[in-house]
C-alpha positions as CSV (number, residue, x, y, z in Angstrom):
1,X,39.5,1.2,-37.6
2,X,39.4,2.2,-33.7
3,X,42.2,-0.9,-33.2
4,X,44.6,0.7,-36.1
5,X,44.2,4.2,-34.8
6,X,45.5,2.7,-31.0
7,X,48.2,1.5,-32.8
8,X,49.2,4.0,-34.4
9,X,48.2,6.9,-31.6
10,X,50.2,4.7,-28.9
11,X,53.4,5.7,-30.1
12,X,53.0,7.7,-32.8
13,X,49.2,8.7,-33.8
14,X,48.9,12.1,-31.4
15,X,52.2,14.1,-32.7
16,X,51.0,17.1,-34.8
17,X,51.9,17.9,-37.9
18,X,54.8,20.4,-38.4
19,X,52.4,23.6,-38.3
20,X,50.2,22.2,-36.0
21,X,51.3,24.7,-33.4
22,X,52.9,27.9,-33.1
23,X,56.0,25.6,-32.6
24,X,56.2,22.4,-33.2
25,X,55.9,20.6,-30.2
26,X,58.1,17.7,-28.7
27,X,57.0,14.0,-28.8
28,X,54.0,12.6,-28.1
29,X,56.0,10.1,-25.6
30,X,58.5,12.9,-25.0
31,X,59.6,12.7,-21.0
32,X,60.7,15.8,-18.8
33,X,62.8,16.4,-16.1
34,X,61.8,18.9,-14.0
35,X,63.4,20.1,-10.4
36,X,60.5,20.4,-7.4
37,X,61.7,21.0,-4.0
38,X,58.0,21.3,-3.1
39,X,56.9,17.8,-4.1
40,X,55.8,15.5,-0.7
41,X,54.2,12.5,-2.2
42,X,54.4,10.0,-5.1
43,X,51.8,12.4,-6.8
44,X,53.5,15.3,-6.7
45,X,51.5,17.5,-4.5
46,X,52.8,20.3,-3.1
47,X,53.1,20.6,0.7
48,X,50.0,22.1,3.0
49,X,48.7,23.1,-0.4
50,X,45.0,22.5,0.5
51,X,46.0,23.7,4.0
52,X,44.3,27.1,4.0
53,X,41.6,26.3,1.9
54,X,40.5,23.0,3.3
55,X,40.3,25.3,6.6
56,X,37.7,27.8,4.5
57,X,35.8,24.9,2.7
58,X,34.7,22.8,5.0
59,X,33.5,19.5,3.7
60,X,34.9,19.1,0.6
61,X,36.9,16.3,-0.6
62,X,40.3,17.8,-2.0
63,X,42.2,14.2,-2.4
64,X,42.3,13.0,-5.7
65,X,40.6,9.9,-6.9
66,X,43.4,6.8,-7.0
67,X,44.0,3.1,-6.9
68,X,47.4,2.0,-5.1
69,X,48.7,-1.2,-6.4
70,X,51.8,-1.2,-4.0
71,X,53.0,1.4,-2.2
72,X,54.9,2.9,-5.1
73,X,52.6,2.0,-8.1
74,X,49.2,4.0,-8.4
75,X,46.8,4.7,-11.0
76,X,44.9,8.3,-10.1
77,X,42.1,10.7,-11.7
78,X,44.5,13.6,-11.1
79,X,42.1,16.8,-11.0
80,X,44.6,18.7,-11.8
81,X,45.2,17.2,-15.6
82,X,41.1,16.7,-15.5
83,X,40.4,20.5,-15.3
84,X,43.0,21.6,-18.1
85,X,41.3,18.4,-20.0
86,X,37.8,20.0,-20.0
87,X,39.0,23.7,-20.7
88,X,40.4,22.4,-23.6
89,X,37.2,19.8,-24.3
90,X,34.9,22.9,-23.9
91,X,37.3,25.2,-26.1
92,X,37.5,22.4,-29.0
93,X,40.2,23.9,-31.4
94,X,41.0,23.0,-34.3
95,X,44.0,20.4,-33.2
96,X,42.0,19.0,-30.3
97,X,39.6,18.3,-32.7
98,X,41.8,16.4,-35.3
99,X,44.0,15.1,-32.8
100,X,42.8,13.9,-29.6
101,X,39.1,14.6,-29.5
102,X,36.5,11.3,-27.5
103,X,34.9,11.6,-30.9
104,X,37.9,9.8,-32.3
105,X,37.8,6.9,-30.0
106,X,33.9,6.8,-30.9
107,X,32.6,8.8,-27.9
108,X,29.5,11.0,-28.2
109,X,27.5,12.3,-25.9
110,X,25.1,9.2,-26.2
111,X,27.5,6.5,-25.0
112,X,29.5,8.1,-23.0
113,X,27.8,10.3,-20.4
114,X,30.8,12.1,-19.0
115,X,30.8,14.6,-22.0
116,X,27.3,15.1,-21.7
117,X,27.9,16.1,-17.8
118,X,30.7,18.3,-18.8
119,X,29.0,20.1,-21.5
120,X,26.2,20.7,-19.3
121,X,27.9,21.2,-16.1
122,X,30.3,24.3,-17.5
123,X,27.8,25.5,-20.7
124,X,27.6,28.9,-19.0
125,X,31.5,29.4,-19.1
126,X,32.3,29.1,-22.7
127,X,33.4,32.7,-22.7
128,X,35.6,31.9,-19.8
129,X,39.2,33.6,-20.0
130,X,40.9,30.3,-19.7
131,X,38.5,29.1,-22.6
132,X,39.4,31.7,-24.7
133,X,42.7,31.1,-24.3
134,X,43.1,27.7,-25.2
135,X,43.7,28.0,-29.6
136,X,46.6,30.8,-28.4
137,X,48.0,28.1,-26.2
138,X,47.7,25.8,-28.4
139,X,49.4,27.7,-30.9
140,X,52.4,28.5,-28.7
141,X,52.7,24.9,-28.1
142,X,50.6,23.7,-25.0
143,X,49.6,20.3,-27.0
144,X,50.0,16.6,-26.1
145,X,52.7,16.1,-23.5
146,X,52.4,19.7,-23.0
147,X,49.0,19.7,-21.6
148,X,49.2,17.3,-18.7
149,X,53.1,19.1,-18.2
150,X,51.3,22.2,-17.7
151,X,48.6,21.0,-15.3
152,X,51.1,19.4,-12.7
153,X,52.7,22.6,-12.3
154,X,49.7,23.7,-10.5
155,X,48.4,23.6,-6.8
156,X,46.5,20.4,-6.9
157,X,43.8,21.5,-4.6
158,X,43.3,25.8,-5.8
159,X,44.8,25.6,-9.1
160,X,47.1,28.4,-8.8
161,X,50.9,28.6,-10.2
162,X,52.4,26.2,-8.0
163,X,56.2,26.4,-9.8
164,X,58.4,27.9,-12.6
165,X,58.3,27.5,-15.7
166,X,62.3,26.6,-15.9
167,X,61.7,22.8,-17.2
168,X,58.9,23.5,-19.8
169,X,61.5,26.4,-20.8
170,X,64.3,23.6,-21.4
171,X,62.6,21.9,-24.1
172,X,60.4,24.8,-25.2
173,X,62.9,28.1,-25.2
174,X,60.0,29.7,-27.3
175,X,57.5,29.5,-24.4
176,X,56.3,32.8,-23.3
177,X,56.2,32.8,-19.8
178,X,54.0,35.6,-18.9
179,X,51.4,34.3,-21.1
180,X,51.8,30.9,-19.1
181,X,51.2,33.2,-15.5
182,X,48.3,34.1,-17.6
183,X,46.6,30.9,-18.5
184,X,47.6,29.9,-15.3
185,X,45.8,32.7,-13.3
186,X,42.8,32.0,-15.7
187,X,43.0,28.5,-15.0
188,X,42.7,29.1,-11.4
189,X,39.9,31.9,-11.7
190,X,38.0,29.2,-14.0
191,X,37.8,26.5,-11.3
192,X,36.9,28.6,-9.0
193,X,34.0,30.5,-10.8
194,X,32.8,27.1,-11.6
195,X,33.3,25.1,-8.6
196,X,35.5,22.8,-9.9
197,X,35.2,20.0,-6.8
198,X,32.3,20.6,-6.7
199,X,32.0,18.9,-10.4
200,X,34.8,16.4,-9.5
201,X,33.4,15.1,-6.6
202,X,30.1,14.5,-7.9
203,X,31.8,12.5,-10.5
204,X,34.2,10.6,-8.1
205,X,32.0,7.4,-9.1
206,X,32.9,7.6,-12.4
207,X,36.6,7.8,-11.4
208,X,36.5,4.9,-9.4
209,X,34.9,2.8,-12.2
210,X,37.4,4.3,-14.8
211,X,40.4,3.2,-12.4
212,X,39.0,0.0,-11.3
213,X,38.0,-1.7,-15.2
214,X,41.6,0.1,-15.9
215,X,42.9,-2.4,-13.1
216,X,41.0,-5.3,-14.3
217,X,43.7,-7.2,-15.8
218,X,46.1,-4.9,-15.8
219,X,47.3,-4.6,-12.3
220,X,49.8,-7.2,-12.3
221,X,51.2,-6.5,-15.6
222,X,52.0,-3.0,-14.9
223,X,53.8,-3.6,-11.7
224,X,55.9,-6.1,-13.9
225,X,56.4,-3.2,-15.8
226,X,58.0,-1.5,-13.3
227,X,60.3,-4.3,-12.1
228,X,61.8,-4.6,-15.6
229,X,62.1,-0.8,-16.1
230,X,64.0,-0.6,-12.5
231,X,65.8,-3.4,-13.7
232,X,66.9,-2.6,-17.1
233,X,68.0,1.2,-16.5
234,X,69.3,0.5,-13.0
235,X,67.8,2.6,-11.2
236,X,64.8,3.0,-8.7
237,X,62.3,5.7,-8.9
238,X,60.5,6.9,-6.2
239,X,57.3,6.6,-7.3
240,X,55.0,5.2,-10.6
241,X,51.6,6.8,-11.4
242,X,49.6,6.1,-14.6
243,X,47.2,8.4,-15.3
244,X,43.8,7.5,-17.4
245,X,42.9,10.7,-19.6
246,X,39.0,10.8,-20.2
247,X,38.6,13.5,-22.4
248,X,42.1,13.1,-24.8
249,X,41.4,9.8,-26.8
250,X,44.3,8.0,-28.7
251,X,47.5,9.6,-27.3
252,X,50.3,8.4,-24.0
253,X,52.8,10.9,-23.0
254,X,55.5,10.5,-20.4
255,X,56.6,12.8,-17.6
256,X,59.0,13.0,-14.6
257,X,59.8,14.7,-12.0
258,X,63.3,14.9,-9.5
259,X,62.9,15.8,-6.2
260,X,66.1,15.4,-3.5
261,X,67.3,12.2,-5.5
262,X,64.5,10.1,-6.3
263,X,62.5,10.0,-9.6
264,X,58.1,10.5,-9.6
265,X,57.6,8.9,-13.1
266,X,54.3,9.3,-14.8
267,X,52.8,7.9,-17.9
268,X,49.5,9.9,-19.0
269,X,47.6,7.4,-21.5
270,X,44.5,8.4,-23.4
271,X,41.5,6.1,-24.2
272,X,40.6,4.3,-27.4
273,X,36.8,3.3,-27.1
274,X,34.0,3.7,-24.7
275,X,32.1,0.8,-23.2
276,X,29.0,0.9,-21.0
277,X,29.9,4.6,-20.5
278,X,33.2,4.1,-19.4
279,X,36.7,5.2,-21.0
280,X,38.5,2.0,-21.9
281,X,42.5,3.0,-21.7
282,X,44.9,0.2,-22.9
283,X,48.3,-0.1,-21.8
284,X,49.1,-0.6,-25.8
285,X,47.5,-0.9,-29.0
286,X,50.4,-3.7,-29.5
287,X,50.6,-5.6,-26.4
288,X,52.3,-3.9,-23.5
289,X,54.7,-1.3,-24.8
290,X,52.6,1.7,-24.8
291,X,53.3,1.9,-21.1
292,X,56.4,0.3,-21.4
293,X,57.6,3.3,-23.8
294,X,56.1,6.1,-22.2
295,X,58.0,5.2,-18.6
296,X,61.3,4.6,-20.7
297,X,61.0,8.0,-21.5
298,X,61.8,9.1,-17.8
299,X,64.9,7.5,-18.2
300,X,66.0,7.9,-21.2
301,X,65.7,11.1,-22.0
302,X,67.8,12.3,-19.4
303,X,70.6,10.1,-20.1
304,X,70.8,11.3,-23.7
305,X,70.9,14.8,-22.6
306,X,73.6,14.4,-20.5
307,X,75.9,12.9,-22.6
308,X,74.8,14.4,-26.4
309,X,77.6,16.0,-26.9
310,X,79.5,12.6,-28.0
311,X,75.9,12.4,-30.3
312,X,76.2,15.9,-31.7
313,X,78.7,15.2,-34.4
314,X,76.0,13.0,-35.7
315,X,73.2,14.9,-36.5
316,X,73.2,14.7,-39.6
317,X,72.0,11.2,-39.7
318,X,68.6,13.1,-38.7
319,X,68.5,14.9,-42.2
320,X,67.4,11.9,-44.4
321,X,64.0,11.6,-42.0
322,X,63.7,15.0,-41.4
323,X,60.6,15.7,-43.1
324,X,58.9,12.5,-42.0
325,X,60.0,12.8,-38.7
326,X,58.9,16.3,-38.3
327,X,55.4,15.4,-39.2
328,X,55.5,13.4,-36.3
329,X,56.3,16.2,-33.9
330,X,60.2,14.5,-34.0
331,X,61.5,17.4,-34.9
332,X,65.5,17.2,-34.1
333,X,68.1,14.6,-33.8
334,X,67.9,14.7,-29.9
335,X,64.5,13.5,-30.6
336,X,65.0,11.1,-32.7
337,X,67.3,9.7,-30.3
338,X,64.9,9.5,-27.1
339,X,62.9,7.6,-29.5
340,X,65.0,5.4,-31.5
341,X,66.6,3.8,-27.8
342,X,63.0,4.0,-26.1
343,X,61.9,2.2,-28.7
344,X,64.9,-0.3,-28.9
345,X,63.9,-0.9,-25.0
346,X,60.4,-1.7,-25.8
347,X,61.6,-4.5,-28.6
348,X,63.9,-5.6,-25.4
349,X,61.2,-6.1,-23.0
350,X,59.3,-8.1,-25.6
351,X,62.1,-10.3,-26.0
352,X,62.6,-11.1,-22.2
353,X,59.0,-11.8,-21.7
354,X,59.3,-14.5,-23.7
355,X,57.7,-12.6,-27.8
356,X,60.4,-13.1,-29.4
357,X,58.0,-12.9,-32.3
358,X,56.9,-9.5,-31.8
359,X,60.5,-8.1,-30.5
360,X,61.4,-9.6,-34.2
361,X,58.0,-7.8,-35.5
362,X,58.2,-4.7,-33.8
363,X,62.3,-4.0,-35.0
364,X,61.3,-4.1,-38.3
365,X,58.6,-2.2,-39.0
366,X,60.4,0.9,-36.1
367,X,63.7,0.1,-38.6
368,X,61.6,1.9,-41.6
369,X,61.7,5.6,-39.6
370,X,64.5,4.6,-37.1
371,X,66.7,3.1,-39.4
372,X,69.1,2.2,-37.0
373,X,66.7,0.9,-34.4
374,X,68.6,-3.1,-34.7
375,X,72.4,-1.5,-33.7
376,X,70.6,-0.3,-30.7
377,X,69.1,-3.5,-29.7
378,X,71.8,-5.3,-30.7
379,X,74.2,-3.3,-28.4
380,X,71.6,-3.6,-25.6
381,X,71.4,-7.5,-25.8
382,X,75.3,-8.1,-26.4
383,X,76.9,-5.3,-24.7
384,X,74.7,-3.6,-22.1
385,X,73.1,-6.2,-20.6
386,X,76.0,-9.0,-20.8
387,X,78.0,-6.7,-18.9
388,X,76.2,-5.1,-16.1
389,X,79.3,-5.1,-14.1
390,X,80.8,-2.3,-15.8
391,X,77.2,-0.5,-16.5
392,X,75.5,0.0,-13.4
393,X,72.7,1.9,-14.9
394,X,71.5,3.0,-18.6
395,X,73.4,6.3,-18.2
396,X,77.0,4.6,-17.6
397,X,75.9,3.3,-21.3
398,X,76.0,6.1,-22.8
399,X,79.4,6.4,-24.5
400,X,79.2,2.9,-25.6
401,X,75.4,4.3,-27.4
402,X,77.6,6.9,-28.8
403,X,79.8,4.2,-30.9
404,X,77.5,2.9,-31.8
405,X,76.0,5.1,-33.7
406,X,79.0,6.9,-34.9
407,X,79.3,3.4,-37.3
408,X,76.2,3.9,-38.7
409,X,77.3,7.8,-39.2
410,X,80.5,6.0,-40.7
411,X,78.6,3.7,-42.7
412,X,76.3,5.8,-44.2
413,X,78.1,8.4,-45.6
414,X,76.6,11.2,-42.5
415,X,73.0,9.6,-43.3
416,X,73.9,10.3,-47.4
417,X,73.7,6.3,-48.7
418,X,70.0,6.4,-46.4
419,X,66.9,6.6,-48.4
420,X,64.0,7.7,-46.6
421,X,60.9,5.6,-47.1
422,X,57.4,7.2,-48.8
423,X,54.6,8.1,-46.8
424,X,50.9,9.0,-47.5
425,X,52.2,12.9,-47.6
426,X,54.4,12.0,-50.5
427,X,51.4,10.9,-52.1
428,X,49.4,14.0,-51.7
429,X,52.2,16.5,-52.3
430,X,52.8,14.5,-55.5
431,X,49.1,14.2,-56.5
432,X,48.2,17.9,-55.6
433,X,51.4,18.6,-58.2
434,X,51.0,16.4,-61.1
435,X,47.1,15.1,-60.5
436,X,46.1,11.2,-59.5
437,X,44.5,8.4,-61.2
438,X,42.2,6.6,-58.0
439,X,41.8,2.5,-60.0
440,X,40.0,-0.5,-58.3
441,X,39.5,-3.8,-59.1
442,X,36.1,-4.8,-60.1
443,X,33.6,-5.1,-56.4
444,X,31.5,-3.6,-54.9
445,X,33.4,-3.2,-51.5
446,X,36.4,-1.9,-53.6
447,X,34.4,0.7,-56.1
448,X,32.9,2.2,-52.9
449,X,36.2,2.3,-51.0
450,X,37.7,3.8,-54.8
451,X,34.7,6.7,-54.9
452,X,35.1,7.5,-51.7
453,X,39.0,8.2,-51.6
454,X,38.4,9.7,-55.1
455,X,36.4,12.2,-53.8
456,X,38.4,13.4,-51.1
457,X,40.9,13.9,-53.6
458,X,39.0,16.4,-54.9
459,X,38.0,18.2,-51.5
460,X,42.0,18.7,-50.9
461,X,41.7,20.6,-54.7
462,X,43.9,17.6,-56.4
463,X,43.1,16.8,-59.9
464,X,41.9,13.2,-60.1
465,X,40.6,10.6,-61.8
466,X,38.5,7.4,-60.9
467,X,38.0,4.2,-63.3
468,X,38.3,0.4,-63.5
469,X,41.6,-0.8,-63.4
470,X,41.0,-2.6,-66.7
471,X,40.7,0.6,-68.4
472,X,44.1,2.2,-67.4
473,X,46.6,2.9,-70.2
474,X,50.5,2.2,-70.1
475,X,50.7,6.1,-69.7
476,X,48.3,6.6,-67.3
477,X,49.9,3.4,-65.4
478,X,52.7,6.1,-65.1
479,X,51.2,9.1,-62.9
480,X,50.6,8.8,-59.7
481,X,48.1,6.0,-58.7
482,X,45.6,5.5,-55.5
483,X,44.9,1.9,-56.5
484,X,42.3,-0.4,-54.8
485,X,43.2,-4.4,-55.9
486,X,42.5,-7.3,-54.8
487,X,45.2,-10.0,-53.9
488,X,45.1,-11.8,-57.3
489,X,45.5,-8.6,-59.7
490,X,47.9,-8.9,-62.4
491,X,49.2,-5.5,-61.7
492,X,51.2,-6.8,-58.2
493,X,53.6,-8.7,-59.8
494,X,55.2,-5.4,-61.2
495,X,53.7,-3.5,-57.7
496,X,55.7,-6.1,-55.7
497,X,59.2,-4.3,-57.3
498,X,59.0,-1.6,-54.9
499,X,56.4,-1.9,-52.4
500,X,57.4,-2.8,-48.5
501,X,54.4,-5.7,-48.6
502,X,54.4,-7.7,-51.0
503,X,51.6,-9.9,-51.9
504,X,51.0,-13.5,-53.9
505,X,47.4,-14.3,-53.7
506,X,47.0,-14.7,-49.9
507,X,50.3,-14.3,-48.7
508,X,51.6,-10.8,-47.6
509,X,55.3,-10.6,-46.8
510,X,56.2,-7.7,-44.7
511,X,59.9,-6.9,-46.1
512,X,60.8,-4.7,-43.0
513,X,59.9,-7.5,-40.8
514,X,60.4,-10.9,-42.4
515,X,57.0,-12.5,-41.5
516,X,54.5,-13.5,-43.7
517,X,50.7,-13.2,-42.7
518,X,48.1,-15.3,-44.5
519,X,44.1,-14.9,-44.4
520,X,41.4,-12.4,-44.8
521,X,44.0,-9.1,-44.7
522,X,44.8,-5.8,-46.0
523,X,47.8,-3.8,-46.3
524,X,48.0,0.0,-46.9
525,X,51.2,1.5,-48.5
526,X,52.7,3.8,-50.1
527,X,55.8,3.7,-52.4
528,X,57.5,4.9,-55.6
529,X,55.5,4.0,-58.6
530,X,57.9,0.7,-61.0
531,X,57.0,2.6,-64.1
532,X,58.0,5.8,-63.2
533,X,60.3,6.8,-60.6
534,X,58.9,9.9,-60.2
535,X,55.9,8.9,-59.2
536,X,54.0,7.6,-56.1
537,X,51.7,4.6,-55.8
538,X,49.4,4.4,-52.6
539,X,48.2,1.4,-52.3
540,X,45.2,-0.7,-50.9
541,X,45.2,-4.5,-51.2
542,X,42.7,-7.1,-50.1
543,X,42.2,-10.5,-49.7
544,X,39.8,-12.9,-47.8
545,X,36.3,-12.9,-47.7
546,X,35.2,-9.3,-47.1
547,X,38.2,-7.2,-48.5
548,X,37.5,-3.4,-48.1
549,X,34.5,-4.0,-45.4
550,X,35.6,-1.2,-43.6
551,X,35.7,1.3,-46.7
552,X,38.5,3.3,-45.9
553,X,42.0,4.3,-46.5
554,X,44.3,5.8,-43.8
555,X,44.3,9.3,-43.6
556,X,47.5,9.6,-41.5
557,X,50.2,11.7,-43.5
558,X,53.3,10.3,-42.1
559,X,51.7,6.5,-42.5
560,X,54.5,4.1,-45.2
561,X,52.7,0.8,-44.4
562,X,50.1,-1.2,-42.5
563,X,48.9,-4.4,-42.8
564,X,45.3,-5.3,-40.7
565,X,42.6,-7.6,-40.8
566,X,40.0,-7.1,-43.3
567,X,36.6,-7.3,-40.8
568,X,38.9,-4.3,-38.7
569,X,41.2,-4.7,-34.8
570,X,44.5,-4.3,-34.3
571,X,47.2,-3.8,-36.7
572,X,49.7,-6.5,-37.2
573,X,52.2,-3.7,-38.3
574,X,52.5,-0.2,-39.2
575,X,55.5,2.0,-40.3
């Protein structure tokens, strides 16, 4: 389960829902800009900031924990983006809870002894202002990218307001600013009630080891990273940091910062299991494009925004995904841009470093939300980068970008002809209309995994029934069905009409992609029901020795597909 949840949480898995916050926030990979004439260093510390109280606190250590590996590329413990971690870990709303809690990547206070340390070390400040603060800044949008956004706006050694707000404000025009000198001032008074180095020092240890078994393996590849990022968008930034999160499991975010003409990129990357008492951060749930997206972002993002005004007239391609992509925290066509072209550049990178196979794998299963995802990539591989020449750098591409997708606008009617895919919210909104029939082959694995999802059909108040498969009627074939089958049922020959995965006895063919996948696998989706249009089907299908080992059905609202192994790991896709 932990293996599906990185892959979905790399890119996708830590946007909110559309009333998780106050507003909704940006994307979970969503990069800023912002302007800093005080930045002196690849970190973004402001000048002589622990000057004056260096001077009055002898002995302590104010430089943060890091790993250099070159002069531009670092991987830090910034304590900056550790304090606002633990305010939030000791405050525990609701969304940190459901979204990007240890306890998702499996953490508890027995195997990983960080939590227990910070529980302990700050249990007499639960009634902190900054504490108390946290579910109204939550609910004003200081989630996800947010958070870490936030914390390097302030003094890196004191805490204090180090900056404006002006760059949170660009994507964010609901922000309340005076409540941000608020937290800010809290946050401030917080680490200084509580001796804040005093904590991070003693824990510089743990840092070290987090950074180093980060490293371990990883080094090289994320300097490669770099190289092709430089190489692809033409430009050089001034500086890469990657930053391990240790108390926000599941989620990456990207971040940037100008400063007199040269770019300070960031990608913040939380963890996904916990090993020997360590936070284990991968760079991607999928091979390497985790980081690869969340860096893209830097450039990206800005190159859109200076040119969407040729997009604008497009928007309402964003209209048939709307809903889906909103659940996602994608919440406008701008959006929905960064990420269809980040995520075009990902595919890209795969396809130079020699996986073709998962370039191919990956366009497919982004085409079900980013429907035109393969005119992207397409104009990258035979316009972009055939004629380098005339686009010195991803910006100069940008009116080219802008043709392209005024075809699909052409094509598609202004997104009209596009028909949105299903996703596990269909399902419930149908089922807590009309009521659901929860059916499973005969099993033991597959009755369990049946009672189980029955029953939280229930909790959510939906009207639902659970029995064999053999005992449904033709009527009841035609409401809307959780269904639990294994690989040889006679019902997926009429399944197969609609569903994304098809499957023949062993074989599942992933119609998004084009592969077919043999062995001991499962695939989760959700589509409309053959025998009633009306309808929706969510499916579970096994095959292989131990189908439904894991007893569980995703839980992830804006989920369409996935297709796993059935002992658990990584996904091979997910839509």
């Amino acid at each position: 389960m932990i293996g599906l949840l990185v892959m979905m949480s790399g890119c996708l898995g830590s946007a909110p829902t559309a009333s998780s916050t106050h507003q909704p926030s940006t994307s979970t990979m969503y990069s800023q800009s912002q302007s800093l004439s005080n930045v002196t260093h690849s970190q973004g510390f402001p000048e002589n900031s622990s000057k004056n109280v260096s001077q009055s606190s002898p002995g302590i250590n104010f430089t943060p924990v890091e790993v250099n590996l070159s002069p531009r590329v670092h991987l830090e413990i910034d304590p900056r983006v550790e304090l606002i971690q633990i305010i939030y870990f000791i405050a525990n709303p609701k969304w940190y809870q459901e979204r990007v809690s240890p306890y998702l990547a499996g953490a508890t206070p027995y195997n990983y002894p960080y939590m227990k340390d910070v529980a302990e070390y700050f249990e007499n400040y639960t009634n902190a202002t900054a504490v108390k603060m946290v579910p109204m800044m939550v609910w004003e949008g200081i989630a996800y990218d947010a958070i870490p956004e936030f914390a390097l706006h302030l003094n890196p050694v004191n805490f204090s307001k180090a900056m404006n707000w002006s760059d949170m404000l660009q994507y964010r025009p609901w922000l309340n600013t005076t409540l941000l000198d608020k937290f800010a001032r809290a946050v401030a008074q917080f680490a200084n009630e509580t001796d804040f180095w005093k904590f991070y020092n003693e824990h510089r240890a743990f840092y070290n080891e987090t950074l180093h078994r980060f490293e371990e393996g990883n080094g090289e590849t994320i300097l490669n990273v770099t190289r092709f990022e430089e190489s692809f968008f033409g430009e050089k930034a001034s500086s890469w940091t990657v930053v391990p999160l240790t108390l926000m499991s599941l989620g990456g975010f990207g971040f940037h910062i100008n400063r007199d003409g040269g770019k300070y990129v960031y990608a913040f990357l939380g963890f996904s299991k916990v090993k020997d008492g360590i936070p284990i951060v991968y760079l991607s749930g999928d091979g390497i494009t985790f980081l690869v997206h969340e860096f893209a972002h830097s450039f990206v993002n800005p190159a859109v925004n200076e040119y969407y005004s040729l997009f604008q007239p497009y928007e309402s391609l964003y209209n048939p995904v709307r809903e889906k992509l909103s659940m996602m925290a994608y919440t406008n066509f701008k959006i929905m841009l960064y990420e269809t072209f980040v995520r075009a550049v990902e595919a890209y990178y795969l396809s130079t470093t020699g996986d073709q196979y998962d370039a191919k794998r990956k366009l497919g299963m982004y085409s079900v939300p980013f429907y035109f995802i393969k005119d992207v990539y397409n104009a990258y591989v035979n316009d972009y980068m055939k004629h380098r020449d005339v686009y010195k750098n991803y910006t100069d591409f940008m009116p080219e970008l802008a043709k392209v997708v005024g075809k699909v606008y052409n094509e598609t009617d202004g997104g009209k002809k596009v028909k949105p895919p299903m996703t596990i919210y269909d399902f419930l909104k149908r089922a807590n209309s009309t009521g659901a029939i929860v059916a499973y082959s005969p099993g033991g694995y597959s009755r369990r995994v049946a009672e189980k999802e029955y029953h939280w059909l229930l909790s959510l108040g939906i009207n639902a029934t659970l029995k064999p498969v053999s005992n449904l009627t033709k009527k009841e074939l035609k409401d809307n069905l959780m269904l639990v089958l294994y690989s040889n049922s006679s019902l997926l020959k009429e399944l197969n009409r609609n569903a994304l995965v098809t499957v023949n006895g062993n074989k599942f063919y992933s119609r998004p992609s084009g592969e077919t996948y043999t062995g001991g696998l499962e695939v989760f989706e959700v589509f409309r029901n053959p025998w009633n249009k009306s309808a929706v089907v969510y499916l579970a299908v096994g095959s292989g020795r131990w189908p439904f080992y894991n007893g569980y059905f995703p839980r992830i609202y804006y989920l369409t597909y996935t297709i796993i192994p059935s002992w658990g790991g990584s996904a091979f896709e997910w839509a």
